[in-house]
N, C-alpha and C positions, 0 to 999 in steps of 0.2 A: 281426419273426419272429412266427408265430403261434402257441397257446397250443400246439399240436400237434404244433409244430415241435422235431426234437429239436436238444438242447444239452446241454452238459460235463453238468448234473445228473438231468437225465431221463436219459441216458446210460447212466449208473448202474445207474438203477435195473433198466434192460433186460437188464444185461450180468447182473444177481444175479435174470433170470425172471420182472422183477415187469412187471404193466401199469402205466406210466406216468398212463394218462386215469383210473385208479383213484383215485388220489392229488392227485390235479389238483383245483383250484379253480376254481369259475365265476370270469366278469369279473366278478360282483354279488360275489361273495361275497372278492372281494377287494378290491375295491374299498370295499364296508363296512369286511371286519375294519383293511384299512392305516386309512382315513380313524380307525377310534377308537383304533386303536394312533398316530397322530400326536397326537391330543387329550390321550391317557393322557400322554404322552412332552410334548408344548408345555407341560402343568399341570404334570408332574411339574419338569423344568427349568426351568420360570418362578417356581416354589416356590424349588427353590435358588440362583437368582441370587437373587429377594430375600431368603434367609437368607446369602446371600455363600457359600456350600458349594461345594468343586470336585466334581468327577467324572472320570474317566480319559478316554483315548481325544481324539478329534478336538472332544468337548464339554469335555474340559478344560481344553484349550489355546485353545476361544474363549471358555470364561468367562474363564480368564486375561488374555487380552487385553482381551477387555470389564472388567474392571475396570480394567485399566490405560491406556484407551482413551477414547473419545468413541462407538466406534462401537458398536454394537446386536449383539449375539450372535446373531440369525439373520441377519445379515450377514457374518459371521465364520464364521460354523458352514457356509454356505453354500458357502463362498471356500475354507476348509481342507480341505473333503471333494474337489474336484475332482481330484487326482494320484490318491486311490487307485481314480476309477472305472475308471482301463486295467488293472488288475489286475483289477477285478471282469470288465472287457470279457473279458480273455485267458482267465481260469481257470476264473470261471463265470457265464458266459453271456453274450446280449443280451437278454437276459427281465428277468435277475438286476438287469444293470446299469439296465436304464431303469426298473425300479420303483424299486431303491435312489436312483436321481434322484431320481424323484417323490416319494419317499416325505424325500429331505433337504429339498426344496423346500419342501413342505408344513411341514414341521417350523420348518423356518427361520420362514417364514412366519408361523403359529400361535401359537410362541414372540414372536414379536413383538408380538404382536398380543392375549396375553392380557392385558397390563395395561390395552387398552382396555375390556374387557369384565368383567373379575374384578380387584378390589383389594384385596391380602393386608394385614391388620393383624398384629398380634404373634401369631406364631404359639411353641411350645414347640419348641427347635432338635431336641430329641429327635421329638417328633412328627414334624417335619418332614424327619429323615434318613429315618426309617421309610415316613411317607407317599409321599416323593418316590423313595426307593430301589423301595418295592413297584411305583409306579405304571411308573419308565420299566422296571423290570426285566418287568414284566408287559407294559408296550407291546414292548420288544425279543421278546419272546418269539411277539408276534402276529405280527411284523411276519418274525422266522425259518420259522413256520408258512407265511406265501404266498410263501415265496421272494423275500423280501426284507431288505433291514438299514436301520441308519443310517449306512452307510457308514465311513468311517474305518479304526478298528482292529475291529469288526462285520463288514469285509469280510475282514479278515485272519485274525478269530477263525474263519466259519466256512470259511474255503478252509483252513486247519489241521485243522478236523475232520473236513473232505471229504477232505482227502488223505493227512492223517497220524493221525488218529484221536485229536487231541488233543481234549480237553474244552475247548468253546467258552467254559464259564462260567467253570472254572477259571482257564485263560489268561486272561482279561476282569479274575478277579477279581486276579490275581497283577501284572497292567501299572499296573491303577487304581489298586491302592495303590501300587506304584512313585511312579506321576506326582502324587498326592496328597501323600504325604509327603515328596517333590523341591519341592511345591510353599510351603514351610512357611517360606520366606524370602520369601516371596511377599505370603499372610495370615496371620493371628493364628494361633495355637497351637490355640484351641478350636475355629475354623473347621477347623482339618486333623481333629483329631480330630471331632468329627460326620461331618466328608465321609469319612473311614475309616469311621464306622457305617456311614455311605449307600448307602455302596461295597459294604459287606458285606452290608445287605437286600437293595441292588439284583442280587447276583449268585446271591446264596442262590436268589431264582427261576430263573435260566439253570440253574445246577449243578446242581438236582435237575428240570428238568423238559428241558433241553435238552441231551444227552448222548449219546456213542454209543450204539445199538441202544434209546433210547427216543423214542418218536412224533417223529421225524427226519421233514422232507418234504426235506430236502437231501443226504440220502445215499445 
């Protein structure tokens, strides 16, 4: 499909009198912002697994299994995301859907790949709920700007705010803590609690800057 082509979200925007190519992103300039919204997001989550810290959604349940496992989290993260792209297919779009591929791909990928490149010593667990919450809550945020997510419950949060007008951050932040502190038979006691901070940096960015009737490209 090409960028002009319309679909469920451009859709939208036509039927409430807006021009669509208004709001549109070059291929450069999407192609940039996702490629540094996956770096934000590989460091931010390559941070929390080596402080052992969960995270909600489809990254929580493959650091879970990565600790309890042999296998590598963007292996996992890669493998878990694949049922919810027929949803993204159905509700919104084939645009939506092939960059959310790309953009888990990448991610998977990156995250793998940063302990060849970058090696974390003792970091302050506090630091690093803060560092790692800002940085992937600010890569999700880039990556909602080109019409794209990290899949998962990302894909769920925003077809709920496209259709039902729910707060994408709010929902995000209300599941994460759910799965975080379900998770607490899982790891230590202080691990749950930091990854509740993390959870709470991380969506503090969605809730105030990705919300209905504010700089929305998916509504």
């Amino acid at each position: 499909m090409s960028q002009t082509e319309k679909d469920p979200l451009t859709e939208g925007l036509i039927k409430k009198g807006i021009d669509p190519s208004v709001r549109e992103h070059t291929l450069f300039e999407d192609l940039l912002s996702i490629s540094v919204a996956c770096l934000l997001l590989s460091f931010g989550i390559a941070l929390f697994s080596h402080q052992q810290f969960l995270i909600g959604g489809t990254a929580g349940i493959a650091f879970l299994t990565q600790y309890a496992s042999d296998w590598s989290f963007g292996m996992i993260f890669f493998l878990i995301n694949i049922p919810f792209y027929a949803l993204a297919l159905w509700k919104l779009g084939s645009v939506f859907t092939f960059k959310t591929f790309v953009t888990v791909s990448l991610v998977s990928f990156m995250t793998d790949g940063i302990p060849v490149v970058f090696e974390f010593g003792e970091v302050n667990p506090i630091y690093a709920a803060a560092l790692g919450g800002f940085m992937i809550g600010t890569g999700l945020l880039i990556l909602f700007r080109h019409k794209t997510s990290l899949g998962g419950l990302n894909i769920m949060s925003i077809y709920l705010q496209k259709y039902h007008n729910i707060s994408a951050g709010k929902f995000q932040m209300i599941v994460d803590v759910c799965i975080i502190v379900g998770a607490i038979l899982i790891v230590d006691i202080m691990s749950v609690i930091y990854s509740v901070l993390a959870a709470i940096f991380l969506n503090l960015i969605l809730a105030v800057n990705h919300r209905p009737g504010r700089y929305l490209v998916l509504d």
